[in-house]
MIDREN-528597 format. One record per atom (N, C-alpha, C): x negated, y, z negated; residue in three letters. Coordinates in steps of 0.2 Angstrom, whole numbers, padded with zeros to 4 digits. Atoms other than C-alpha are relative to their C-alpha. Layout:
<rs>
X  Y  Z  ALA
...
</rs>
This chain:
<rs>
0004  0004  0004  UNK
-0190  0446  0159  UNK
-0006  0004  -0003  UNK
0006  -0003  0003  UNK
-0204  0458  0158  UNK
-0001  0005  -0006  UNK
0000  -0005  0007  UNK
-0196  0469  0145  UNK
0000  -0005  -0006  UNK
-0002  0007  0008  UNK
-0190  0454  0133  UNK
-0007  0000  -0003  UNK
0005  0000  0001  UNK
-0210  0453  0132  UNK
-0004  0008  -0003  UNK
0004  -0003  0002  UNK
-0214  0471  0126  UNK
0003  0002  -0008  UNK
0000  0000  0009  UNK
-0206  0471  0108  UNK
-0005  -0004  -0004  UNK
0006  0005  0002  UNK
-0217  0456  0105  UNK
-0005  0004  0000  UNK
0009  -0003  -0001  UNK
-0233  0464  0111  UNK
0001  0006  -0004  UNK
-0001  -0005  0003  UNK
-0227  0481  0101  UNK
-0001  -0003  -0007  UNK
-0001  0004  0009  UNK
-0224  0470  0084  UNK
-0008  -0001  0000  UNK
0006  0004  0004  UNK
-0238  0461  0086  UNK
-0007  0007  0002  UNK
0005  -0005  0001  UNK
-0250  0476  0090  UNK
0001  0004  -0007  UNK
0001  -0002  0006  UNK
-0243  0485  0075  UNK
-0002  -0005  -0005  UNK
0003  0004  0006  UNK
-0245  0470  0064  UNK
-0008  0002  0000  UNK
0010  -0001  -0002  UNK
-0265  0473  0072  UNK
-0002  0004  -0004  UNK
0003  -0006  0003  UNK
-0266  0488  0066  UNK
0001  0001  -0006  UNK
-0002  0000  0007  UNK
-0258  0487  0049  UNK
-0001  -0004  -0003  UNK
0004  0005  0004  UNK
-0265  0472  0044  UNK
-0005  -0002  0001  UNK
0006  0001  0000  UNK
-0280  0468  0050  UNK
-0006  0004  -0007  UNK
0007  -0004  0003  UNK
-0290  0483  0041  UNK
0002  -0002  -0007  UNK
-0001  -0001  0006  UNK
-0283  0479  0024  UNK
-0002  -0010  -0002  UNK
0003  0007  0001  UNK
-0289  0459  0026  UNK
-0007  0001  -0003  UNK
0005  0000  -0001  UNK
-0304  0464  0024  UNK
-0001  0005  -0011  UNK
-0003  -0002  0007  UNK
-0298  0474  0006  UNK
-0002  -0003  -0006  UNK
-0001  0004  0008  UNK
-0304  0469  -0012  UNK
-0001  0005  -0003  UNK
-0002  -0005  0007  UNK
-0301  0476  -0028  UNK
-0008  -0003  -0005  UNK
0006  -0002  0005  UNK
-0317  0480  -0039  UNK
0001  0000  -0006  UNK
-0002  0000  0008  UNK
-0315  0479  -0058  UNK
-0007  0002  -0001  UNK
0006  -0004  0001  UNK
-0328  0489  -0064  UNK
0001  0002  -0006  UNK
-0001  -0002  0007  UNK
-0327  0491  -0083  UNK
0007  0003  0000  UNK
-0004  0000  -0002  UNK
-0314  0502  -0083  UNK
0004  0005  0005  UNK
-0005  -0001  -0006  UNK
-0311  0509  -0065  UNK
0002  -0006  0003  UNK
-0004  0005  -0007  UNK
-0302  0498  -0053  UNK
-0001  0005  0008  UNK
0001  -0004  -0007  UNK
-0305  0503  -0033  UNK
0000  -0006  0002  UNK
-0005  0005  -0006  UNK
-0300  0495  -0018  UNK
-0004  0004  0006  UNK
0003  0000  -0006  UNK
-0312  0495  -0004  UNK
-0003  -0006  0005  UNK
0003  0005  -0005  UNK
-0318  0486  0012  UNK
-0007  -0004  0001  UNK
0006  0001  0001  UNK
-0333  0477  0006  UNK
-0001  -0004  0008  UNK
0002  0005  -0007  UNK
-0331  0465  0022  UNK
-0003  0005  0006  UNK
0005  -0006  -0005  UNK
-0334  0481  0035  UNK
-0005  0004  0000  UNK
0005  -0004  0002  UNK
-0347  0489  0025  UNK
-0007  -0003  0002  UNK
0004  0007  -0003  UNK
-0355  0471  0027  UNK
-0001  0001  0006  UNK
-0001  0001  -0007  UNK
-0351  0469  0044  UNK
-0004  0005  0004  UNK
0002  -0006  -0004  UNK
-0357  0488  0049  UNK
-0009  0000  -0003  UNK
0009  0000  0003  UNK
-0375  0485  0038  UNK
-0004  -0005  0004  UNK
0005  0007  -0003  UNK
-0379  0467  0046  UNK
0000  0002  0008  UNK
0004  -0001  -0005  UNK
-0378  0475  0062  UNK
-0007  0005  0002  UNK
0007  -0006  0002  UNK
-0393  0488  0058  UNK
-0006  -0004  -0002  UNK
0007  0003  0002  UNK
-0401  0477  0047  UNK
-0008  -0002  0000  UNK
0006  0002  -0002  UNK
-0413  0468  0056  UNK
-0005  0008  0002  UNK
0005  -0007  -0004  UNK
-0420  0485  0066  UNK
-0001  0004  -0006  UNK
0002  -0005  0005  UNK
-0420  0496  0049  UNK
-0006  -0005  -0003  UNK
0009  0004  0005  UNK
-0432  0482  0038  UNK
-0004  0000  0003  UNK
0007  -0001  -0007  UNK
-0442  0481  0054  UNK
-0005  0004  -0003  UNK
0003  -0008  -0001  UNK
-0447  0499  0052  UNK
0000  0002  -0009  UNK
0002  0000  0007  UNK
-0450  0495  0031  UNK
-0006  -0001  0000  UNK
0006  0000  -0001  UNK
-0468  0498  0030  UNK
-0002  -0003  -0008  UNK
0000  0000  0005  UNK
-0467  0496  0010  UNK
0003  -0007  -0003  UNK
-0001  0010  0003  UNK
-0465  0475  0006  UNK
-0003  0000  -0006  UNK
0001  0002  0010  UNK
-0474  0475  -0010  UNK
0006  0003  -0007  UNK
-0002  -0005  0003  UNK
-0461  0488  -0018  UNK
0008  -0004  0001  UNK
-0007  0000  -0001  UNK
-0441  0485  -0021  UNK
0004  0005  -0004  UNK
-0004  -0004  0005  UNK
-0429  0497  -0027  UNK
0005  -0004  -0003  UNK
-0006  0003  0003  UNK
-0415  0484  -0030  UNK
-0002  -0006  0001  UNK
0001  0009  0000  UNK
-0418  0466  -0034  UNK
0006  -0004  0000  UNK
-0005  0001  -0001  UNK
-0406  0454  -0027  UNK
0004  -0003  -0005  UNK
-0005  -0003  0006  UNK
-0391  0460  -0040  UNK
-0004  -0004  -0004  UNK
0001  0003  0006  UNK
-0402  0451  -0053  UNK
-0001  0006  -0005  UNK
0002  -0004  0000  UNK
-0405  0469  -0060  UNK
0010  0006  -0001  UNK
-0007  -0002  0000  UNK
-0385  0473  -0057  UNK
0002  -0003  -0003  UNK
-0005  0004  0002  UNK
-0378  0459  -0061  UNK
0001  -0002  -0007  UNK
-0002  -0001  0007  UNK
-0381  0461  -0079  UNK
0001  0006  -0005  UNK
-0002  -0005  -0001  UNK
-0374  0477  -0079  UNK
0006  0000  -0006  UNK
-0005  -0001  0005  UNK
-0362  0479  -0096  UNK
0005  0003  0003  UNK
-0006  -0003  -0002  UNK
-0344  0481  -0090  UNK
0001  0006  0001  UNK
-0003  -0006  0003  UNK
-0341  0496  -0098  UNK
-0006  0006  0005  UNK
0006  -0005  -0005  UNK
-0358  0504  -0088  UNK
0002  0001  0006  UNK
0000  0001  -0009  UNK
-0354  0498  -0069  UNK
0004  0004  0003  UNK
-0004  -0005  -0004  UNK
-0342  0510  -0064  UNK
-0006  0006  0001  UNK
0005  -0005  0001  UNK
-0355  0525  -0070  UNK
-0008  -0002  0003  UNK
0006  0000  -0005  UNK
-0370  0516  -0063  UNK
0001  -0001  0007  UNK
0001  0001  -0007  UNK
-0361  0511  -0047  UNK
-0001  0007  0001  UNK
-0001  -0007  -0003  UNK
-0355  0529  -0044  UNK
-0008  0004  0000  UNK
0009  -0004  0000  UNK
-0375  0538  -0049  UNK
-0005  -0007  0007  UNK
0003  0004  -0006  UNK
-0382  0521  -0036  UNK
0004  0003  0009  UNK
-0001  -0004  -0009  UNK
-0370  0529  -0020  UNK
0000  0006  -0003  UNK
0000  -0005  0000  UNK
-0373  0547  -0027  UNK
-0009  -0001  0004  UNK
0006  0003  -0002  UNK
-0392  0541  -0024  UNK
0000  -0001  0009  UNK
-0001  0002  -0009  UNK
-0388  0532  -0005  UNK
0001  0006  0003  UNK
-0005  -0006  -0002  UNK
-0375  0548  -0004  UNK
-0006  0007  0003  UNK
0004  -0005  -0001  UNK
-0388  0563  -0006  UNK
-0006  -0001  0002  UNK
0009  0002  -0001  UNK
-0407  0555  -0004  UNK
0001  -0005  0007  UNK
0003  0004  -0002  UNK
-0405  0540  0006  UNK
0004  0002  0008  UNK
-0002  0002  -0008  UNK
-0391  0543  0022  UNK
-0001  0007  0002  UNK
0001  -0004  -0001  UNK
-0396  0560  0021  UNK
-0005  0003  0006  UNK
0006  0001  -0003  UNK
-0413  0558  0025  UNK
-0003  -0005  0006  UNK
0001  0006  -0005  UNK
-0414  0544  0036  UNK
0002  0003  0008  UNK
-0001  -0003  -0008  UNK
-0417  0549  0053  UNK
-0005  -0007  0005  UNK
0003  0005  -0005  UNK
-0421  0538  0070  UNK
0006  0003  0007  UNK
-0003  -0001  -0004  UNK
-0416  0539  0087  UNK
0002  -0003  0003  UNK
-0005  0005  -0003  UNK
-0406  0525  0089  UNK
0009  0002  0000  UNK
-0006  -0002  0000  UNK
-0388  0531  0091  UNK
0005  -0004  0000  UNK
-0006  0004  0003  UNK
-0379  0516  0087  UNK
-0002  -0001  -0007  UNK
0000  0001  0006  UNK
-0388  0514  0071  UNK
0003  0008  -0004  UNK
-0005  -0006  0003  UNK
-0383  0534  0068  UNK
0004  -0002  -0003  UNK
-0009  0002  0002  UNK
-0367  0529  0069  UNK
0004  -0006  -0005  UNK
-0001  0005  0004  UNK
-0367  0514  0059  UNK
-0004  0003  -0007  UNK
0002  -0002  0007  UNK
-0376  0522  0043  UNK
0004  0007  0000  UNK
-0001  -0004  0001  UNK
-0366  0536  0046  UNK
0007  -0001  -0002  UNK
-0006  0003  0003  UNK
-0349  0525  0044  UNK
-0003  -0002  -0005  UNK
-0001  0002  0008  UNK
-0356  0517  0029  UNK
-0001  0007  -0006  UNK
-0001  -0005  0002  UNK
-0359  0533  0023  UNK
0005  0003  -0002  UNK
-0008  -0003  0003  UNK
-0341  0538  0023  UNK
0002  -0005  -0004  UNK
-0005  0005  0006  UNK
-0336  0521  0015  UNK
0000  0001  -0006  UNK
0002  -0001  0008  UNK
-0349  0525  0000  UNK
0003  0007  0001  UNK
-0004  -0005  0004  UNK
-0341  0542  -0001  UNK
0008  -0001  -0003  UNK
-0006  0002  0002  UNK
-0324  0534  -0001  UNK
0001  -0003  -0006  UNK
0001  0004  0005  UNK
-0328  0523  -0014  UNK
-0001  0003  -0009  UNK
0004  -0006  0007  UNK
-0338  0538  -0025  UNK
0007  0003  -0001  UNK
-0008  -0005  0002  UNK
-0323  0549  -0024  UNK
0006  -0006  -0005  UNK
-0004  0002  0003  UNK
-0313  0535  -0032  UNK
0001  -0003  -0006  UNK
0003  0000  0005  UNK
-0323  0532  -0046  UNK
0000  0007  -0005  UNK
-0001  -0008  0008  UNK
-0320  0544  -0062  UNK
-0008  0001  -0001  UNK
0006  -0004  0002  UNK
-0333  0553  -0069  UNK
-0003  -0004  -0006  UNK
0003  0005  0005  UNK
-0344  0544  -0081  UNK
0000  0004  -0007  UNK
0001  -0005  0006  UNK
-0350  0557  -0094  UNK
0001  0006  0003  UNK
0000  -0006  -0001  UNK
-0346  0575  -0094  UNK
-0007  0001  0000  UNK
0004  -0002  -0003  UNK
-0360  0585  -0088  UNK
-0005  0001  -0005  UNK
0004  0000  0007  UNK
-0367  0590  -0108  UNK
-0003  -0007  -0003  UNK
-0001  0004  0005  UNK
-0364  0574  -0115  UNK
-0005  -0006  0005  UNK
0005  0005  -0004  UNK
-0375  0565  -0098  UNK
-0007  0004  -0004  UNK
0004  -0004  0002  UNK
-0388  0580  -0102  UNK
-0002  -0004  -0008  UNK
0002  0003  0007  UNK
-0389  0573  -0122  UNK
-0001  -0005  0001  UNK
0001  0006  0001  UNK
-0387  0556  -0118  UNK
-0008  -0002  0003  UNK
0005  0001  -0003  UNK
-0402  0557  -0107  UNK
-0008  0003  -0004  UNK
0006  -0003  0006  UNK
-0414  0568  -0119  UNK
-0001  -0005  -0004  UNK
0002  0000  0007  UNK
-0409  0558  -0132  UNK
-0003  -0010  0002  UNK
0001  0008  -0004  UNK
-0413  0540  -0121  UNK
-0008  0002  0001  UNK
0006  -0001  -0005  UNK
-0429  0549  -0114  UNK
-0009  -0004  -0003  UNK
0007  0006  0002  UNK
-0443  0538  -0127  UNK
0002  -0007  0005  UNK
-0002  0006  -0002  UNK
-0436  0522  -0117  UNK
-0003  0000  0006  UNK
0002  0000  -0005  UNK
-0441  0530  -0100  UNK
-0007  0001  -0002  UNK
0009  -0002  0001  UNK
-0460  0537  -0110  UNK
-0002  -0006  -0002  UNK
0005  0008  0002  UNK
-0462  0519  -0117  UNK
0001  -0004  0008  UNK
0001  0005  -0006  UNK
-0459  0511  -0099  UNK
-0007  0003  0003  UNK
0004  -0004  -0004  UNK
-0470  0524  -0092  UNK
-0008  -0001  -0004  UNK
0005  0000  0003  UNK
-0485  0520  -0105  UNK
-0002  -0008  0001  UNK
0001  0008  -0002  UNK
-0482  0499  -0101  UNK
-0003  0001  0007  UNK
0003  0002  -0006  UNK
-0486  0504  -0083  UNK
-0007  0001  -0001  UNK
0007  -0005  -0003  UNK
-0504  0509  -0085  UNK
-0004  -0006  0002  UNK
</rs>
């Protein structure tokens, strides 16, 4: 009798492991990439950081990202090219630099750290390297008239 009970427990363990991670699976449409990643775990792996990281936010008057009001009107054709430069950003500046000595948050910004690279790699390339260089020279009154509105 006790064998009868271990192809069961074998099934449904591989079911565990070949379906669960992929429940959590959505496809992104992004002007024109497509990618396919786990937004639910990224979720999951930030909300348990969350509270202890804002905590230790000294900086409340300032936001770098307003909630997606800011993203969300983001022209199709751009969002793949701004997601990819927003995790080059987290990628090189932000999980780089972050340091504390809490060893589960380590480990939790260092998994979402792999996500967004996983997600970066599967993003094409926006503009070749020249034609980002021209495009940004030739956009650069846009950034000198924001910078003159600040004063």
């Amino acid at each position: 009798m006790k064998a009868s009970g271990l192809p069961i427990c074998l099934l449904s363990a591989a079911f565990y492991l070949f379906w669960t991670p992929s429940a959590g699976l959505k496809t992104l449409h992004l002007g024109s990439c497509v990618i396919t990643t786990n937004l639910q775990e990224m979720r999951n792996g930030f909300s348990e950081i969350r509270d202890s990281v804002q905590a230790k936010d000294e900086i409340i008057d300032t936001r770098i990202l307003r909630k997606s009001e800011s993203l969300q009107y983001t022209k199709p054709t751009d969002q793949c090219c701004l997601l990819r430069h927003v995790l080059r950003l987290y990628l090189d500046r932000v999980f780089k630099n972050f340091k504390t000595p809490d060893h589960h948050i380590l480990r939790k910004t260092s998994s979402l750290a792999n996500s967004f690279l996983t997600v970066k790699k599967e993003l094409r390339l926006c503009l070749t390297p020249q034609a980002a260089v021209v495009k940004a020279l030739g956009e650069l009154d846009i950034l000198l008239q924001w910078m003159e509105e600040m004063k």
